[in-house]
C-alpha positions, 0 to 999 in steps of 0.5 A: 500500500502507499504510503500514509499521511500522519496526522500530525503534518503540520501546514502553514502558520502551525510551524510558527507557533511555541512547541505546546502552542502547537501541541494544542493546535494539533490536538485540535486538528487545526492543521486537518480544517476538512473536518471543520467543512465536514462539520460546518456544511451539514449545518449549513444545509439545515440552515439554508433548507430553513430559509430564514430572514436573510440577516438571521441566515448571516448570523446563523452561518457565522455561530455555526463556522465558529462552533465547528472550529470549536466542537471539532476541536472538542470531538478531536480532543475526546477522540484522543483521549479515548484512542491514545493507546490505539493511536500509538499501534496506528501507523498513520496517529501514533506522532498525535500529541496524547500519543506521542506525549506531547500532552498529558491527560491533564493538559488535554481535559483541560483544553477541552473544557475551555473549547466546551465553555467557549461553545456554551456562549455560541449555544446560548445564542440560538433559540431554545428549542436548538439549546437543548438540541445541542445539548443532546448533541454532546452525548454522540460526541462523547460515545463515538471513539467507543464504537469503534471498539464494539461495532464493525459500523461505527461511521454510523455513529459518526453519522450521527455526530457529524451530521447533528449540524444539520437538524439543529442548523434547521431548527435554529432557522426556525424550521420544525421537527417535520419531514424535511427535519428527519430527511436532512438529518437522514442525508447528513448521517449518510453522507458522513458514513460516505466520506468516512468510509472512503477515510477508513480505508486508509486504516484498513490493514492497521484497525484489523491488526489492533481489532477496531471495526470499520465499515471499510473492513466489513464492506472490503472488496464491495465498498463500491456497489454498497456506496453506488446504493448509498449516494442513490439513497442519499441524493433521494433523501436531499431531494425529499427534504427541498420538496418538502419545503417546497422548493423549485425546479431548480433546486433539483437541477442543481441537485445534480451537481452533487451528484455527478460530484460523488459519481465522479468519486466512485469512479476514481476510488481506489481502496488499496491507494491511501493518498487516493482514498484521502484526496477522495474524501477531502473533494467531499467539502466540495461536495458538501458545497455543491449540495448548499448551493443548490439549496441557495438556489432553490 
């Protein structure tokens, strides 16, 4: 296989920054911003599916990039503290900073509750309907580093996680728990599982050495034709949710830009390629995009 990318590739400004300043920023994934896109355009969908006023569209889009920097900083934090002795057996994590102990514990729980104390006051600012919701949200957090020691699937879990911007950024817009609601938040769930299988493969050989599951261990040699299905299904859902909110015909039409997006991805997948299988799944902030754009339009 290729050769991986570790995680702890400093780019850019990180390199500048005092050894434990960039420690932090690394615990962060702040030198990795595609988790912060792939956290930030479910939200975004909720929030553009919503149609607020457009000065509320602003504000919202504004907490939401702030909270993902924030909640995917904490979720990375979480996830380390959890996986630090597996992190090490892995080929492509063991140089992250718990690992390698560059952080303690101690340091890494206190980091984590500056981002969460920061999030509260982002939380705080949307109506209280989505406070709770957000609330709720941290319990998926929490549990997702553990499924992964107790299920084939856990990019299902992180689904869940992930993809938990989208009812919440529709609920915060002022939109209900209603069919589009459930049928975003199912789009957001699949997509995640998408793009994250695409990620796991990276991993495949090592997760089977230290016995973590993944849905690209289970699925193997037939993750594409599962994946055709998945993207049918998943475009279905968006296309459900737009109708509705009744959006038009050219909300559809732009529809098929993601679409051709994901054929375009499955196409060129190849599971036994890391370097291919990590540039398949940063185009998804793309992706992810496209799908916003068509809601824009709608």
């Amino acid at each position: 296989m290729t050769e991986l990318t570790p995680d702890t590739e400093t780019a850019g400004g990180l390199r500048l920054l005092p050894s434990k300043l960039r420690a932090y920023a690394l615990l962060a994934r702040l030198d990795r911003p595609i988790g912060i896109w792939l956290l930030f355009l479910p939200g975004l969908w909720g929030i553009l599916l919503a149609r607020p006023p457009i000065a509320e569209t602003y504000r919202l889009i504004l907490l939401f990039a702030l909270g993902s920097v924030l909640m995917r900083g904490a979720g990375c934090v979480v996830n380390d503290l959890w996986d630090r002795d597996l992190d090490r057996a892995v080929a492509r994590t063991r140089a992250r900073p718990l690992a390698a102990g560059l952080l303690s514990t101690r340091q890494a729980l206190g980091f984590l509750l500056i981002l969460l104390i920061l999030s509260l006051f982002i939380l705080l600012s949307l109506n209280r309907t989505a406070q709770i919701m957000g609330v709720v949200s941290l319990l998926p957090v929490a549990l997702y580093p553990l499924a992964k020691r107790v299920t084939n699937w856990p990019q299902i879990v992180l689904g869940f996680t992930f993809g938990f911007g989208a009812p919440l950024g529709f609920i915060a817009a002022g939109g209900r728990f209603s069919l589009a609601f459930f049928a975003i938040y199912a789009a957001a769930i699949l997509w995640d599982l998408y793009f994250d299988t695409i990620y796991a493969h990276q991993d495949r050989e090592d997760d089977a050495i230290a016995g973590i599951g993944s849905s690209a261990l289970a699925l193997g040699r037939h993750t594409r034709p599962f994946m055709i299905v998945l993207v049918a299904v998943l475009i279905g859902l968006l296309a459900l949710a737009g109708h509705a909110q009744a959006r038009g015909t050219l909300f559809y039409a732009a529809l098929l830009l993601p679409a051709v997006m994901f054929a375009y991805q499955l196409q060129q997948l190849n599971i036994d390629d890391p370097r291919n299988c990590l540039r398949l799944f940063r185009l998804n902030r793309e992706a992810g995009l496209l799908v916003a754009l068509a809601l824009a339009l709608g």
